[in-house]
C-alpha positions as CSV (number, residue, x, y, z in Angstrom):
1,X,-53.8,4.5,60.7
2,X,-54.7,2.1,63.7
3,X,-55.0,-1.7,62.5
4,X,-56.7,-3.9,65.1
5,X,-55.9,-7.6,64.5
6,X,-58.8,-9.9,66.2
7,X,-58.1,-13.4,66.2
8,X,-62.3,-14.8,66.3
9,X,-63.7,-16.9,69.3
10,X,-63.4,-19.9,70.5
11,X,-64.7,-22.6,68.8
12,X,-66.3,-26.1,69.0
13,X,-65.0,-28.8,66.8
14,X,-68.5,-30.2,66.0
15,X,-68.7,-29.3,62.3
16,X,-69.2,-30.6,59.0
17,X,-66.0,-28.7,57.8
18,X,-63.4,-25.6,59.5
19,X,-65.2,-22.9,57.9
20,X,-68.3,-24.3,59.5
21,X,-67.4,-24.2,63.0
22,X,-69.1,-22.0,65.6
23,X,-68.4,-19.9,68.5
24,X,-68.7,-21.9,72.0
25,X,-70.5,-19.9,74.6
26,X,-67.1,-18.9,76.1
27,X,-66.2,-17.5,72.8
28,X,-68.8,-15.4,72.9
29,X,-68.2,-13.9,76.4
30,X,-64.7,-13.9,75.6
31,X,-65.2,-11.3,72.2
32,X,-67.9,-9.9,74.2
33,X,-65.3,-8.7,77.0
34,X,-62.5,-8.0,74.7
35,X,-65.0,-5.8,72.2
36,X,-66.3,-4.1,75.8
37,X,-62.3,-3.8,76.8
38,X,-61.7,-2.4,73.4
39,X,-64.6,0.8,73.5
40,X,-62.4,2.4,75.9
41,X,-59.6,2.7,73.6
42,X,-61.5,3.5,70.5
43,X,-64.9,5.1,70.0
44,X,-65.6,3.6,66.5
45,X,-64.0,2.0,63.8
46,X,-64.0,3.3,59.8
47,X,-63.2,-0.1,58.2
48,X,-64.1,-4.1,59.7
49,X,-63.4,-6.9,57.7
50,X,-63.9,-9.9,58.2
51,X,-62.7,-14.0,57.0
52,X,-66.0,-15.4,55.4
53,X,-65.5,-18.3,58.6
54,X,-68.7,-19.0,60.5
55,X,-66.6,-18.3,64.1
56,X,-65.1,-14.9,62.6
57,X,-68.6,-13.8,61.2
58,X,-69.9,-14.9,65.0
59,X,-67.0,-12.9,66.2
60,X,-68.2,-10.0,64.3
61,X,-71.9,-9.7,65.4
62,X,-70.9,-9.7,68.8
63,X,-68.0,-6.8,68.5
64,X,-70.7,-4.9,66.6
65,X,-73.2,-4.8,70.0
66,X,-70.4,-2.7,71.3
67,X,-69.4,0.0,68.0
68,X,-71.6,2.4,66.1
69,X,-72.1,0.8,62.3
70,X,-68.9,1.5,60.8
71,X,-68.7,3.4,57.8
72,X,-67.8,0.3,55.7
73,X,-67.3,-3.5,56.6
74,X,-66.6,-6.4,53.6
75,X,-66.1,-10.2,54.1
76,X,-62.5,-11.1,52.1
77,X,-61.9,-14.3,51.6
78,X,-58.6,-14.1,51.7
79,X,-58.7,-13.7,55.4
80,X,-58.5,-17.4,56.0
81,X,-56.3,-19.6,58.0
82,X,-54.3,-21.2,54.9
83,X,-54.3,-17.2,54.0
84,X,-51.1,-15.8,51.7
85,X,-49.9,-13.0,54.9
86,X,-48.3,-11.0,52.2
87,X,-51.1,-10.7,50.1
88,X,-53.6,-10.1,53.0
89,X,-51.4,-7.1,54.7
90,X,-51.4,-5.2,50.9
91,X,-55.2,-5.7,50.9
92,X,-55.4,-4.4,54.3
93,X,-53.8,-1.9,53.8
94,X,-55.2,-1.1,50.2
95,X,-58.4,-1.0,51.7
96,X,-57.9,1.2,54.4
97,X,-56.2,3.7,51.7
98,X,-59.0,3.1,49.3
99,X,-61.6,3.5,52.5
100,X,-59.4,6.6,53.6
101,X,-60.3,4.4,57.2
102,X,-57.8,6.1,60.1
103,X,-58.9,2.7,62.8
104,X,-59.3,-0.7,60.5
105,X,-60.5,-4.2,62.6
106,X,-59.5,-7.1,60.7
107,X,-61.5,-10.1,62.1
108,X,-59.2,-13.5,61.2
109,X,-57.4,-16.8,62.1
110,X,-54.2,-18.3,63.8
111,X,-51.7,-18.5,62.1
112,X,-52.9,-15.6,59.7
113,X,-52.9,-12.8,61.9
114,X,-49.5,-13.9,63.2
115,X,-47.9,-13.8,59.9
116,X,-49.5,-10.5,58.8
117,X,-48.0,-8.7,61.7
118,X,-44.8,-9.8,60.8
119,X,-45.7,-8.8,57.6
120,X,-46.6,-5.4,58.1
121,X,-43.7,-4.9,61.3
122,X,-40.1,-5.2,60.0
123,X,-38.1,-7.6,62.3
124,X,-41.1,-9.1,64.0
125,X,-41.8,-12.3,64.6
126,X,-45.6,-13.9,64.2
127,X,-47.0,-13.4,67.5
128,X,-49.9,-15.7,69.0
129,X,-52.8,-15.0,69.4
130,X,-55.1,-16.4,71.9
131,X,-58.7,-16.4,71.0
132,X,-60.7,-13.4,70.8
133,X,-56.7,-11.7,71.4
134,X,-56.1,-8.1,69.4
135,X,-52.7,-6.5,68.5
136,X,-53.0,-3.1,67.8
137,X,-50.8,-2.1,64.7
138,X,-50.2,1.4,63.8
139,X,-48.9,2.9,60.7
140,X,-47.1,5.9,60.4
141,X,-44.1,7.8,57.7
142,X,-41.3,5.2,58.0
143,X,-43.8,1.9,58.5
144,X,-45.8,0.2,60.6
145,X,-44.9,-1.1,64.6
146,X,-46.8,-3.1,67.4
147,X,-48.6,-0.8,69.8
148,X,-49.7,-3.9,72.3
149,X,-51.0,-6.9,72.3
150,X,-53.9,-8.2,74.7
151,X,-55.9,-11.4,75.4
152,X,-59.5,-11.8,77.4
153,X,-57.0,-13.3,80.3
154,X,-55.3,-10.2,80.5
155,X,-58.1,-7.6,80.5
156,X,-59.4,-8.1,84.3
157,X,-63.4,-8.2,83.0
């Protein structure tokens, strides 16, 4: 199993509350490059989810322009920033079992996604992620390791 870890867009600060906030229009071309960076690696992907967050479901519409439908896609609400990492990696990868999905995209927050990875990667510690960023985790027999890690900045588009 492939798990692709996107940290959303960025986003303005010009909300009522955090879950409220939207994508800027650099965070749109930002998860618009990365998703357009990403369909060269991967054709399609069996599982998304997604924080219930205005910038992640943003994040989401605009990495869908690039992928077919994908055979399932659910909004947890545990995919939050204040989000327990050790509960979210067993749901991720409950899901993905439960899905039988072999690529997963898990659409979150800083410092959530840092946390999972070291969850889910013995003897790693939380990377960053920059906004619209992805690490590519992959499972296999004896656990789970860090394929790469990549940011819009890094991509050349």
């Amino acid at each position: 199993m492939q798990l692709f870890l996107m940290r959303h867009g960025e986003a303005g600060f010009n909300a009522h509350s955090d879950r409220e906030r939207t994508l800027t229009d650099t965070g749109r071309q930002q998860t618009s490059a990365m998703s357009h960076w990403l369909k060269r690696s991967i054709a399609e992907f069996d599982l998304v989810l997604v924080s219930p967050y205005l910038r992640a479901q943003q994040s989401w519409q605009e990495v869908q322009k690039h992928f077919p439908k994908p055979k399932q896609w659910l909004t947890l609400n545990e995919l939050v920033p204040a989000g327990d990492p050790t509960r979210v990696a067993d749901a991720i990868v409950a899901y993905a079992q439960h899905y039988q999905a072999t690529n997963v995209l898990v659409l979150a927050h800083m410092p959530l996604l840092g946390y999972v990875v070291s969850e889910l990667v013995q003897g790693v510690e939380p990377p960053l992620f920059a906004t619209s960023g992805v690490v590519l985790v992959a499972q296999h027999a004896t656990g789970h390791t860090v394929k790469w890690q990549y940011a819009p900045h890094m991509i050349g588009e």
